[in-house]
Every structure is written in C-alpha cells, then in structure tokens.
PDB file of N, CA, C and O in Angstrom:
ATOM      1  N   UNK A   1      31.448 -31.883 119.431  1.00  0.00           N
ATOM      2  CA  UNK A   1      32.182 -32.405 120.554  1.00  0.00           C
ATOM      3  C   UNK A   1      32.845 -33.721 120.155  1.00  0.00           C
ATOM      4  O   UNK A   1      32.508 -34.615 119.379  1.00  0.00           O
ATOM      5  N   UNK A   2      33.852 -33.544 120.911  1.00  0.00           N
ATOM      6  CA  UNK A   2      34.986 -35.400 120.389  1.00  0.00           C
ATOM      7  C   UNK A   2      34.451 -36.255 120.991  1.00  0.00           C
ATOM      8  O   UNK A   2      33.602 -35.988 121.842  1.00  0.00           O
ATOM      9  N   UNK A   3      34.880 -37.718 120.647  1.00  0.00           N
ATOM     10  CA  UNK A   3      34.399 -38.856 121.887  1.00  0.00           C
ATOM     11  C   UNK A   3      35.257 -38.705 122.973  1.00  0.00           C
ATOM     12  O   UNK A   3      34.884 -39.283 123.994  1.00  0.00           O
ATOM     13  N   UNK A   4      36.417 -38.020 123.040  1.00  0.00           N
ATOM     14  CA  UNK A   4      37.199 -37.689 124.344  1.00  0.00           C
ATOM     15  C   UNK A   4      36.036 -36.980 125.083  1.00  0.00           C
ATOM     16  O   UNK A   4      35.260 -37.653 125.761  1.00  0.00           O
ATOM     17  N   UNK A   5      35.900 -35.674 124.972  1.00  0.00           N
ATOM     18  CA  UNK A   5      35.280 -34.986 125.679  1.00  0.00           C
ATOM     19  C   UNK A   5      33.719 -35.838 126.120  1.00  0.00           C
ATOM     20  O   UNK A   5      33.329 -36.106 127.256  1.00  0.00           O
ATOM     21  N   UNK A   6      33.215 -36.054 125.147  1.00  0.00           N
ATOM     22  CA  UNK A   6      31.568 -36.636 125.742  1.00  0.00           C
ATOM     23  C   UNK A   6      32.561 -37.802 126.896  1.00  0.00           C
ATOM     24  O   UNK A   6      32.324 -37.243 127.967  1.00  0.00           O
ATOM     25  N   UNK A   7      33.026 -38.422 127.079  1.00  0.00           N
ATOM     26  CA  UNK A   7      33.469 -39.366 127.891  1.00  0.00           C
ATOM     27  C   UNK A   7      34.085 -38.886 128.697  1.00  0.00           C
ATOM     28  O   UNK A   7      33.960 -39.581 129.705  1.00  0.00           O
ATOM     29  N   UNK A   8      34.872 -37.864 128.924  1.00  0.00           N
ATOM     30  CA  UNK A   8      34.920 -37.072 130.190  1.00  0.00           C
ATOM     31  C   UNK A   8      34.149 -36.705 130.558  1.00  0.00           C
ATOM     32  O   UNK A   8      33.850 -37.095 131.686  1.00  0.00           O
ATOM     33  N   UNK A   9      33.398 -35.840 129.981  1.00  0.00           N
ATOM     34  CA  UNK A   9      31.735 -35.431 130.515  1.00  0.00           C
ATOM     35  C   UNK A   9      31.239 -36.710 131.479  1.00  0.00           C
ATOM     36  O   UNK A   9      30.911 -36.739 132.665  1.00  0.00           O
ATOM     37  N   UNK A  10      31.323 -37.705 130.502  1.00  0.00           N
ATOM     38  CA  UNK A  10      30.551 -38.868 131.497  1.00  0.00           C
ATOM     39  C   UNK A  10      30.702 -39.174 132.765  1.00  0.00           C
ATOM     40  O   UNK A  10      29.826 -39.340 133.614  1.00  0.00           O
ATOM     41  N   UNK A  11      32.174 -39.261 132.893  1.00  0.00           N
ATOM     42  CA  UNK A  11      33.192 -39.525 133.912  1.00  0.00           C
ATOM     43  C   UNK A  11      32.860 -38.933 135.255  1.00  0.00           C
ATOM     44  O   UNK A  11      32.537 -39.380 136.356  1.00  0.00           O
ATOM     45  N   UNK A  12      33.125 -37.428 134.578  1.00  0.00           N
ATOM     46  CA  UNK A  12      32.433 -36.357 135.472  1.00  0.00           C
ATOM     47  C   UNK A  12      31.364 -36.275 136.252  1.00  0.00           C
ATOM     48  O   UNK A  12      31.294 -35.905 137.424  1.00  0.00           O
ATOM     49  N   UNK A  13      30.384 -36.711 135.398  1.00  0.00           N
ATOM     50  CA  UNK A  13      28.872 -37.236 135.611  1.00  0.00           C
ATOM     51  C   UNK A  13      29.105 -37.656 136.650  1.00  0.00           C
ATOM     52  O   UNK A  13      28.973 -37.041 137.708  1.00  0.00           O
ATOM     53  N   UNK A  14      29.742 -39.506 136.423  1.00  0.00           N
ATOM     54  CA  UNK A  14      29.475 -40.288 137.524  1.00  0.00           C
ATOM     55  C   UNK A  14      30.137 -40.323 138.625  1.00  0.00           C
ATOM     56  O   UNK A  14      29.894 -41.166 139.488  1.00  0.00           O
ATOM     57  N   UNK A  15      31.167 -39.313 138.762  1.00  0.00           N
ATOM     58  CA  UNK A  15      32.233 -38.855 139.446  1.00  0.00           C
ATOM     59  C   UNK A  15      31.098 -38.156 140.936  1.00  0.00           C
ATOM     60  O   UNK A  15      31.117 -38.456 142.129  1.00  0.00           O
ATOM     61  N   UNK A  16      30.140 -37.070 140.100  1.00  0.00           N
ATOM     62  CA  UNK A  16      29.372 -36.343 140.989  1.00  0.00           C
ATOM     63  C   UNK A  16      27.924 -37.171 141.586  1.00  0.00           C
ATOM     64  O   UNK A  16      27.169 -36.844 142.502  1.00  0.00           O
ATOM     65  N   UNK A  17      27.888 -38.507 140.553  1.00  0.00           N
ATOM     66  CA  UNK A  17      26.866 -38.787 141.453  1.00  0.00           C
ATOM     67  C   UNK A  17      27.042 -39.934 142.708  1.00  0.00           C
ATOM     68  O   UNK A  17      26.284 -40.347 143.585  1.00  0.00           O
ATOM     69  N   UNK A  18      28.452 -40.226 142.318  1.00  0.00           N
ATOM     70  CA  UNK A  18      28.797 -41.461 143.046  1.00  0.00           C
ATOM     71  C   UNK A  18      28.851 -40.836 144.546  1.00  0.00           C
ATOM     72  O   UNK A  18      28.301 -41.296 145.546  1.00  0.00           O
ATOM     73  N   UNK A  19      29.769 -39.504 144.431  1.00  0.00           N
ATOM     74  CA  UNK A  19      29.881 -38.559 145.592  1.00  0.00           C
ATOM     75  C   UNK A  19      28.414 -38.018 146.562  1.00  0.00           C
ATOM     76  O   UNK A  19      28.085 -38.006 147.748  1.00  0.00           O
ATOM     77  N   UNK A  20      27.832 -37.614 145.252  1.00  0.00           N
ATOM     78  CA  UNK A  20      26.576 -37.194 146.073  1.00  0.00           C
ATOM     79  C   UNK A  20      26.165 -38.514 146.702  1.00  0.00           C
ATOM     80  O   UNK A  20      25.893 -38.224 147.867  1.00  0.00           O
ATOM     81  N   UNK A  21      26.007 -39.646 146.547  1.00  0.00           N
ATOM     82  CA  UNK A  21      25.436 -40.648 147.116  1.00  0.00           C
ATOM     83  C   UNK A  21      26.435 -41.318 148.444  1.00  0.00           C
ATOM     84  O   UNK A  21      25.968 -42.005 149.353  1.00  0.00           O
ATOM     85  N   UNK A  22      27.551 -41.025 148.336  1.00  0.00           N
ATOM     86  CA  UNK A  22      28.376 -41.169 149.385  1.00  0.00           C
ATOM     87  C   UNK A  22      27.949 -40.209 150.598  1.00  0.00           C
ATOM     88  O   UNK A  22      27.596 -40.520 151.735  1.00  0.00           O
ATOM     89  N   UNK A  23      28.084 -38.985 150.024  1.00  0.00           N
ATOM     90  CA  UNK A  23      28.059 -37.499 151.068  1.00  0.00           C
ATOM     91  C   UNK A  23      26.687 -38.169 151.482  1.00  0.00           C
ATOM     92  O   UNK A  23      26.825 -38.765 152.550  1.00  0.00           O
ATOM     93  N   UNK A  24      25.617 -38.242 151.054  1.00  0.00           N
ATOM     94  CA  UNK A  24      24.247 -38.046 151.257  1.00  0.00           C
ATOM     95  C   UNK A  24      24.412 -39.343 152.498  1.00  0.00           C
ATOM     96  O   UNK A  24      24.386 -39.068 153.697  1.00  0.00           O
ATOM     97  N   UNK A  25      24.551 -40.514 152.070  1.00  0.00           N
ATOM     98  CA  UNK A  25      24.392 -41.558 153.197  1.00  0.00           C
ATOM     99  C   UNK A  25      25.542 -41.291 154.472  1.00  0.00           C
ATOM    100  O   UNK A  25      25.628 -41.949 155.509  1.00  0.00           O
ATOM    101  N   UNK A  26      26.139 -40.463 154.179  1.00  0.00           N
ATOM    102  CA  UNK A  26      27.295 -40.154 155.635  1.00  0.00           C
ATOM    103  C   UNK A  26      26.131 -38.921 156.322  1.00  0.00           C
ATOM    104  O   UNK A  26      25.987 -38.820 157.540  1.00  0.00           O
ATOM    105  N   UNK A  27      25.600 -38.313 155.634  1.00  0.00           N
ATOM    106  CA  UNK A  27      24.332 -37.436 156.242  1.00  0.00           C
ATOM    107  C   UNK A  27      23.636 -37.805 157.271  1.00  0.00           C
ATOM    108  O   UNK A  27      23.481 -37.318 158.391  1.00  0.00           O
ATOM    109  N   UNK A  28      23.035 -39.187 156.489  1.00  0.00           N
ATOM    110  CA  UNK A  28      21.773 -39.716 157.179  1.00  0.00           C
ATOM    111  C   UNK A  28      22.686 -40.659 158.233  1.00  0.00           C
ATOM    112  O   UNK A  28      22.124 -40.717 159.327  1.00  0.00           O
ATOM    113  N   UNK A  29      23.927 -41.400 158.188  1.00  0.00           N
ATOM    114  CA  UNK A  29      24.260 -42.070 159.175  1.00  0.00           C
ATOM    115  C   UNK A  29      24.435 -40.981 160.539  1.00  0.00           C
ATOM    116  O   UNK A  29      24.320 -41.489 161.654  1.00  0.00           O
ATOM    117  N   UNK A  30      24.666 -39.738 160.453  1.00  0.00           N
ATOM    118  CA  UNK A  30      24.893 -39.254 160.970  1.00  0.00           C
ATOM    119  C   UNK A  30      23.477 -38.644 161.725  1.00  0.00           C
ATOM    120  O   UNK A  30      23.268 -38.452 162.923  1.00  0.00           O
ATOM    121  N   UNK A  31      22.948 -38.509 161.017  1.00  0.00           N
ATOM    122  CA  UNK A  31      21.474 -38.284 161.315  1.00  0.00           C
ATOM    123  C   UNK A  31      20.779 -39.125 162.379  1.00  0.00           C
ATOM    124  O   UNK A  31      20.244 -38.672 163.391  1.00  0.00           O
ATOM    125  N   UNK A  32      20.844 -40.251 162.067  1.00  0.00           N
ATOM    126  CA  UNK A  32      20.479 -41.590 162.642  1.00  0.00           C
ATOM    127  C   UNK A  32      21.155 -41.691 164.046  1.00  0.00           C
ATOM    128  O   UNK A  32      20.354 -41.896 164.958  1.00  0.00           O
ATOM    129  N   UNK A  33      22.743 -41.567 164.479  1.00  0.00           N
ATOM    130  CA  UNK A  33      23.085 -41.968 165.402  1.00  0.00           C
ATOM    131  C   UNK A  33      24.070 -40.113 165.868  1.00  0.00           C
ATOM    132  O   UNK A  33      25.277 -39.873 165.821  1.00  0.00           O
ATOM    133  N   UNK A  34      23.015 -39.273 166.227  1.00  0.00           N
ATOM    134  CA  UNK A  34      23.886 -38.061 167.078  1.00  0.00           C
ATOM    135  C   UNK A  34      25.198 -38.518 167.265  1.00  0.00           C
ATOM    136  O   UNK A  34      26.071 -37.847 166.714  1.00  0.00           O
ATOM    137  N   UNK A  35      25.665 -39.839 168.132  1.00  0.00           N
ATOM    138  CA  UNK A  35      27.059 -39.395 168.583  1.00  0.00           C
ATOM    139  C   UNK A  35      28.201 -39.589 167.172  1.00  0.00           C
ATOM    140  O   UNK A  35      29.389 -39.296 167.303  1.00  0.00           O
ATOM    141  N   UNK A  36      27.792 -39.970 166.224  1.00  0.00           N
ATOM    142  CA  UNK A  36      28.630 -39.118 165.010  1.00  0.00           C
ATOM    143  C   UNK A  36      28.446 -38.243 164.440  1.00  0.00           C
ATOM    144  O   UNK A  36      28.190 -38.396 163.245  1.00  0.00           O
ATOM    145  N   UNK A  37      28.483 -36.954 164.981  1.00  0.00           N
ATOM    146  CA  UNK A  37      28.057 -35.704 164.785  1.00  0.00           C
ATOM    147  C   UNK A  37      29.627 -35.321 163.918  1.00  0.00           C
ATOM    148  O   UNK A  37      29.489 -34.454 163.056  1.00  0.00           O
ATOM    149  N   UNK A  38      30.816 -35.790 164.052  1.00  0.00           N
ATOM    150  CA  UNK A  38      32.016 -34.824 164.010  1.00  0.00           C
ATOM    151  C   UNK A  38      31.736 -35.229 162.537  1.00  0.00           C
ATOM    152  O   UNK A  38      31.574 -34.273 161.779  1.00  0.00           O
ATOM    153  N   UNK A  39      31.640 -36.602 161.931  1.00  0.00           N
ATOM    154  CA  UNK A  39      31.623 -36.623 160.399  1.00  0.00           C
ATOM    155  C   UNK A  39      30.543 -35.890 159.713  1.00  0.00           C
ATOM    156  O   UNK A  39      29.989 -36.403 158.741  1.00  0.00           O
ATOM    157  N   UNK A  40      30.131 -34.463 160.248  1.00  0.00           N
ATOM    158  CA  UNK A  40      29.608 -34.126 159.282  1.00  0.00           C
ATOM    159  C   UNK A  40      30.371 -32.758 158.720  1.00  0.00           C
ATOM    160  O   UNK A  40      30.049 -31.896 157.902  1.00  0.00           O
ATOM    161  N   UNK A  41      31.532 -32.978 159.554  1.00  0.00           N
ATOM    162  CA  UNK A  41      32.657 -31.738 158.774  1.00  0.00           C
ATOM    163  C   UNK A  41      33.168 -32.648 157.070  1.00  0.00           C
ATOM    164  O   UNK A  41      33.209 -32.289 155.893  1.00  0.00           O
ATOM    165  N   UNK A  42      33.427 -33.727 157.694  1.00  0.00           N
ATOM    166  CA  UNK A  42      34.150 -34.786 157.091  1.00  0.00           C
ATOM    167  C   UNK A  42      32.660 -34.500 155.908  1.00  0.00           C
ATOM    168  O   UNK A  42      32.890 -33.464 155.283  1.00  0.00           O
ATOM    169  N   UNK A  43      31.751 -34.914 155.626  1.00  0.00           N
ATOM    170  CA  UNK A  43      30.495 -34.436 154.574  1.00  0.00           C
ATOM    171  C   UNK A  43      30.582 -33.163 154.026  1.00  0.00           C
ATOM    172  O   UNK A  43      30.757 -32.847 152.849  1.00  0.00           O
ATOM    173  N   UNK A  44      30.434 -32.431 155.063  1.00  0.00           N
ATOM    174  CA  UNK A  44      30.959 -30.991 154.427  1.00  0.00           C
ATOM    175  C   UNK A  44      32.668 -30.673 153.238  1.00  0.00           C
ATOM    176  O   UNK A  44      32.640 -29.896 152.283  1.00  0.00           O
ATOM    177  N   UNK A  45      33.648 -31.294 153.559  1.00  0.00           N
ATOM    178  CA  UNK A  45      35.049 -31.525 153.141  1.00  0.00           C
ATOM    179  C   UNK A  45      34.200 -32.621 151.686  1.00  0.00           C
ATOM    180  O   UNK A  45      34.487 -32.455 150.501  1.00  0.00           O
ATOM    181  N   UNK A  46      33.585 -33.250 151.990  1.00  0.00           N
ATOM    182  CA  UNK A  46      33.709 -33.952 150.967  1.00  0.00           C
ATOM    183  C   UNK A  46      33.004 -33.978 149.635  1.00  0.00           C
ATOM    184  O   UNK A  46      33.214 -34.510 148.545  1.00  0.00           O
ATOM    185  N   UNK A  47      31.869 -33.009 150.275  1.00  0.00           N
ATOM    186  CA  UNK A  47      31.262 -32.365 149.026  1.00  0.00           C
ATOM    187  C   UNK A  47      32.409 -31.021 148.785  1.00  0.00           C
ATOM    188  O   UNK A  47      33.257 -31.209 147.913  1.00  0.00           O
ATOM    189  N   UNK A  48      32.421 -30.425 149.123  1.00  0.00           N
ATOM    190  CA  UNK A  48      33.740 -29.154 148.998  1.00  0.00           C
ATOM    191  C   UNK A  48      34.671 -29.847 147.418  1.00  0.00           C
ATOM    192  O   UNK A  48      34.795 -29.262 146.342  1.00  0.00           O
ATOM    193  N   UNK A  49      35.316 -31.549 147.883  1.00  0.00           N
ATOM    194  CA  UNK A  49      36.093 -32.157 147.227  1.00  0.00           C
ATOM    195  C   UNK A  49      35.741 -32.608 145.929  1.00  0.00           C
ATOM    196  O   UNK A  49      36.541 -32.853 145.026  1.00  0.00           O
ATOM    197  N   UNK A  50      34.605 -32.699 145.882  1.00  0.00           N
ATOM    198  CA  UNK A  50      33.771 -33.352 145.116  1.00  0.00           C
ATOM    199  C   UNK A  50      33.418 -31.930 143.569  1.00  0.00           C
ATOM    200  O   UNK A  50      33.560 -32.007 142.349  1.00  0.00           O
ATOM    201  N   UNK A  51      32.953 -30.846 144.458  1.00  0.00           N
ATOM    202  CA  UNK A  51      32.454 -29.882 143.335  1.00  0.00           C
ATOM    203  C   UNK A  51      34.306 -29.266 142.368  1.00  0.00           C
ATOM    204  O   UNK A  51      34.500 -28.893 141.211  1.00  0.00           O
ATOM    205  N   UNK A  52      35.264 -29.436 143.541  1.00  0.00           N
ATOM    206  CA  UNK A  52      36.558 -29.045 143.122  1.00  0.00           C
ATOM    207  C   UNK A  52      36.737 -29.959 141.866  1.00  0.00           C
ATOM    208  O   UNK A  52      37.078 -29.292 140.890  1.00  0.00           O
ATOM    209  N   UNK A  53      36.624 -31.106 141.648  1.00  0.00           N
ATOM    210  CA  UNK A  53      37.328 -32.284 141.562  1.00  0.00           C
ATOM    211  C   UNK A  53      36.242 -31.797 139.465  1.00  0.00           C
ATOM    212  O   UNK A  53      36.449 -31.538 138.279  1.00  0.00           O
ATOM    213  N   UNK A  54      35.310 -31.981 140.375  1.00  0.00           N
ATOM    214  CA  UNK A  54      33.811 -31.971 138.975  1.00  0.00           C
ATOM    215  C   UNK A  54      34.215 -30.539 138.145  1.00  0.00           C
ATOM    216  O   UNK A  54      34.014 -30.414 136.937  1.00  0.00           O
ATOM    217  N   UNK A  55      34.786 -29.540 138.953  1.00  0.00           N
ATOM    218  CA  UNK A  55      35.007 -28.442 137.731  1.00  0.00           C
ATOM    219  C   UNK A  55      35.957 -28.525 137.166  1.00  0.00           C
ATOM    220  O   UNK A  55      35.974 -28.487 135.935  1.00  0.00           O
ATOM    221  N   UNK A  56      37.378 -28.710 138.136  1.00  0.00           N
ATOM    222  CA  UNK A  56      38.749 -29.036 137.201  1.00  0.00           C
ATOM    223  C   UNK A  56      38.110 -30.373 136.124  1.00  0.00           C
ATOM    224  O   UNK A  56      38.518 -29.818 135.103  1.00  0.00           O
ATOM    225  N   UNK A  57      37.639 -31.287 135.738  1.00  0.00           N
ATOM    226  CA  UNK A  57      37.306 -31.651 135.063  1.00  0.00           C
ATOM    227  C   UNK A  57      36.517 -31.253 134.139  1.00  0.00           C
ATOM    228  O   UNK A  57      36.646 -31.726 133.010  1.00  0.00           O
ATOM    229  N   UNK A  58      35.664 -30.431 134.378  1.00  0.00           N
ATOM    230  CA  UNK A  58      34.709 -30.377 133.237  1.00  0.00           C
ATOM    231  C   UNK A  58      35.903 -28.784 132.852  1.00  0.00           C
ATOM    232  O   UNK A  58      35.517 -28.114 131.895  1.00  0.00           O
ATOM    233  N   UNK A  59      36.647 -28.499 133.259  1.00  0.00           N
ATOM    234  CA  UNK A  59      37.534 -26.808 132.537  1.00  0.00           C
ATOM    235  C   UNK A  59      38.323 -27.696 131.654  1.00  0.00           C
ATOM    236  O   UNK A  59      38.246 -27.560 130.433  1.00  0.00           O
ATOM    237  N   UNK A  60      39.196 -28.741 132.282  1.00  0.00           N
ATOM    238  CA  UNK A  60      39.951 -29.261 131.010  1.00  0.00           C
ATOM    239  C   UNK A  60      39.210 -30.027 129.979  1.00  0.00           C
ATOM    240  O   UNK A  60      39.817 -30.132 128.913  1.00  0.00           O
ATOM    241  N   UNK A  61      38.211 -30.508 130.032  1.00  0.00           N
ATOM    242  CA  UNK A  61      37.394 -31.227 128.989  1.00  0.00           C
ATOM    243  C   UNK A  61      37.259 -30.142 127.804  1.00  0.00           C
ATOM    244  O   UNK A  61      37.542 -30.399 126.634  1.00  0.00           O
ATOM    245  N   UNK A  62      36.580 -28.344 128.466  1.00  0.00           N
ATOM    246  CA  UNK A  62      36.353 -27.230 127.506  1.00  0.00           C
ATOM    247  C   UNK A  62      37.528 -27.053 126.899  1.00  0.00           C
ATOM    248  O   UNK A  62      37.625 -26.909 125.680  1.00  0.00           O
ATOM    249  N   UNK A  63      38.227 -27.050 127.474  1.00  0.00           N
ATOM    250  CA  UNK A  63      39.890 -26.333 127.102  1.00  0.00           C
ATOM    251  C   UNK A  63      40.782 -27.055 125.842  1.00  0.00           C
ATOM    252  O   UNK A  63      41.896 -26.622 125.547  1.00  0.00           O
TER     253      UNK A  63
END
C-alpha cells in the first residue's frame, strides 16, 4: 500500500468516527428532551451521509 492510500484510509477513519460521535450525541439529545423528536430523521440522513461519504472514499483509495 502507498502513503497516499494508508492516509486516505486514515481520513476515512476519522471521517466515520467523527460522524458516529456527532449522529450518536444528536441521539441522546434527542433522547433527553422528546420535543426534538423531528431531528432524528436529520440522525437518520446523517448516518445515511456518512456511510455514502466512507465508501466513495475507501472505492477510490482501492481503485
């Protein structure tokens, strides 16, 4: 593997965990206070965005 690719890899990495930790605390805010119930489409959309985002990256890294 190149140092391009391991460093996209990385990217990627922190791409998915920064997200998961975003999505996850819009969860629990939501959790916490019922009347923001609608942002959990907005959680849903944003993990959706998130796994899109993590594969087109990791296909052109293979490619």
């Amino acid at each position: 593997m190149s140092v391009i690719t391991v460093l996209v890899l990385c990217v990627a990495l922190l791409l998915v965990v920064v997200g998961l930790v975003v999505v996850v605390g819009l969860g629990y805010v939501v959790h916490r206070r019922p009347a923001l119930a609608v942002p959990v489409g907005v959680a849903l959309t944003a993990a959706g965005a998130l796994i899109t985002a993590a594969v087109g990256l990791l296909q052109a890294a293979v490619s």
